[in-house]
C-alpha positions in Angstrom: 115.8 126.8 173.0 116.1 123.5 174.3 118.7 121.5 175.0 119.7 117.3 175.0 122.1 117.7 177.9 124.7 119.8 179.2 127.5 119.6 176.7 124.4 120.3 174.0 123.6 123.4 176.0 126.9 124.9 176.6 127.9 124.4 172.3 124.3 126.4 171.5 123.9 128.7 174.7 127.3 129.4 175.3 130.5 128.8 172.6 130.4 132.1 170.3 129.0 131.1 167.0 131.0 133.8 165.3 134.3 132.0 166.6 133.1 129.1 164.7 130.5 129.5 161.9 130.3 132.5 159.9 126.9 131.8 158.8 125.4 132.8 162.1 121.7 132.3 160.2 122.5 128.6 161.0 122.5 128.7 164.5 119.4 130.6 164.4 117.3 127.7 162.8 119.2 125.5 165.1 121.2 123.7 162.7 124.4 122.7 163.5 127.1 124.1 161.1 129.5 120.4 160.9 131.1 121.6 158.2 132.5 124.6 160.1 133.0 122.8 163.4 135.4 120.3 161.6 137.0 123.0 159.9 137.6 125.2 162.6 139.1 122.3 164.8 141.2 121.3 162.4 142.4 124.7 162.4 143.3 124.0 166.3 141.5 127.1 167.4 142.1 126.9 171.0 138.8 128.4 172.5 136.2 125.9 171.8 138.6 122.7 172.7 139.2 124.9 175.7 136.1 125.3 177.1 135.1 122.2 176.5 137.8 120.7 178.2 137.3 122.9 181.1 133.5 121.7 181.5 134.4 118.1 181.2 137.1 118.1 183.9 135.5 120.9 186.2 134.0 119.9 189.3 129.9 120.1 189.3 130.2 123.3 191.6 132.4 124.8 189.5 130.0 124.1 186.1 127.4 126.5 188.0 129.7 128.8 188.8 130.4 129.2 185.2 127.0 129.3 184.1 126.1 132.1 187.2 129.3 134.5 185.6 128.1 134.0 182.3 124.9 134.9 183.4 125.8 137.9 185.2 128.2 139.0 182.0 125.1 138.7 179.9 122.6 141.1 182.7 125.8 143.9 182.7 125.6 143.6 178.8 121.5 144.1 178.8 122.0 146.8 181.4 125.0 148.6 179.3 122.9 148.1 176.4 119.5 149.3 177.8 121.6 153.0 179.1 123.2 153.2 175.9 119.6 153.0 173.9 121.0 149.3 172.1 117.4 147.5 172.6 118.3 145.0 170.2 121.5 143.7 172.3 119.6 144.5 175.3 116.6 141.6 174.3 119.4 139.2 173.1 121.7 139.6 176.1 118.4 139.3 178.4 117.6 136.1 176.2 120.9 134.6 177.1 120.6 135.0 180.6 117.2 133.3 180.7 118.2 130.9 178.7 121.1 129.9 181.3 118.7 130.4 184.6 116.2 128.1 182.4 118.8 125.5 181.8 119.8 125.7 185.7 116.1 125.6 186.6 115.4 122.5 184.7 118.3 120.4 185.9 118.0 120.5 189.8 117.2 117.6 191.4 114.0 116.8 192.3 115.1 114.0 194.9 116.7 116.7 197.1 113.6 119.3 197.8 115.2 120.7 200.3 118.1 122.4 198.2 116.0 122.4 194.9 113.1 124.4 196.2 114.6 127.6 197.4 117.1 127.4 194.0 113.9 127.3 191.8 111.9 130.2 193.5 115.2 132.1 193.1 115.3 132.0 189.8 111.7 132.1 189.3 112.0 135.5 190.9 115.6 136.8 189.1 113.7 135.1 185.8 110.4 137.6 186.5 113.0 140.2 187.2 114.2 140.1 183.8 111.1 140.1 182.1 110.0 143.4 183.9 113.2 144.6 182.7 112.9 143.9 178.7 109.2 145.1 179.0 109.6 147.8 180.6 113.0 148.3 179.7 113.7 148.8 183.6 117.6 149.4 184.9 115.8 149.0 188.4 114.5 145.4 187.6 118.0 144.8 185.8 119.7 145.9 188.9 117.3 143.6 191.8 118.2 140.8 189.3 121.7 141.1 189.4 122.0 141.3 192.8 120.1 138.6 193.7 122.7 136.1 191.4 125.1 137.6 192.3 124.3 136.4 196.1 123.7 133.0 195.0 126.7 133.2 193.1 128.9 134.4 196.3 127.1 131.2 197.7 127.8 128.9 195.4 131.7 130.0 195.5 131.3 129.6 198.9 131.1 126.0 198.7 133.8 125.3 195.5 136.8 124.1 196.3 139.4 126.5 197.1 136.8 128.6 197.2 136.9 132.1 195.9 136.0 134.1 192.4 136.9 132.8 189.0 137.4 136.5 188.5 134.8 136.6 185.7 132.1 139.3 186.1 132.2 141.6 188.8 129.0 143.3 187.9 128.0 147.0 189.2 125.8 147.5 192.2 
C-alpha cells in the first residue's frame, strides 16, 4: 500500500472503512468511496472528523505515538488471533502493523543519521520479527516484536510533552 503523505496514510491505513463505506471491496482496489465519505460527513459522524482533527493539531511526537499504539493494538490482535486459531485476522492484523512500521520507516529523515539510523534498524528488526511470526505462525516472534515497540514506544512518550501514556494499548508481556 502506498501512500501520498500522511493524511493519505492515516484515511487508508488507519480510519475503519466499515465506519464509512459499506462496500469494503472498494478499499481493497484502493478506490476511494466519495460518495460515502460525503455522505457519511454529512451525517456528522464524529469519529472520522475526530481523528482527523486530532492528527492535524497533534504535536509531531504525539503523531508517532499514535501510530506506535496502533501498531501495538494491531500485534495484540495478530497474537489473540494466532492462540485462538483466526489465521485470517492474524495475516490482516500483521499487515496493518507493517504497514504502520513501513510508513514510519519511510518518513525519517535522512538529514539527521544519527536519530534515523538506529529507528530504521529497529523496525527493520520488529519488521523481520513479524514476518517469522505470520510464517511460522510464531507467539514467540509476536511477543520479541511487541516488546521491542513497546520500548521505543515508552521512549518516544518519554519525550512528548507532558509526557506519559495515551492509555491506548497496554499490550501483554
Amino acid at each position: 500500500m502506498e501512500f501520498q503523505n500522511g493524511e493519505d496514510f492515516f484515511k487508508k491505513a488507519l480510519w475503519k472503512p466499515g465506519l464509512i463505506c459499506e462496500d469494503k471491496s472498494k478499499w481493497r482496489r484502493g478506490e476511494e468511496p466519495q460518495a460515502e465519505i460525503r455522505e457519511a460527513m454529512a451525517m456528522k459522524q464524529p469519529g472520522p472528523q475526530y481523528l482527523k482533527t486530532m492528527v492535524e493539531t497533534a504535536s509531531p511526537v504525539r503523531n508517532i505515538i499514535a501510530l506506535y499504539e496502533k501498531c501495538l493494538f494491531h500485534l495484540v490482535t495478530a497474537r489473540e488471533s494466532l492462540a485462538s486459531g483466526d489465521i485470517a485476522l492474524k495475516v490482516e492484523s500483521l499487515r496493518k502493523a507493517m504497514d504502520i512500521l513501513f510508513y514510519l520507516d519511510s518518513v525519517l529523515d535522512a538529514t539527521e543519521p544519527e536519530v534515523a539510523q538506529p529507528l530504521h534498524d529497529s523496525y527493520q528488526m520488529i519488521l523481520a520479527q513479524l514476518s517469522l511470526a505470520n510464517s511460522e505462525n510464531s507467539q514467540e516472534s509476536l511477543r520479541m516484536a511487541e516488546k521491542w515497540l513497546v520500548g521505543l514506544l515508552e521512549a518516544w512518550q518519554g519525550v512528548a510533552p507532558g509526557g506519559g501514556n495515551q492509555g491506548r494499548v497496554e499490550p501483554n508481556p
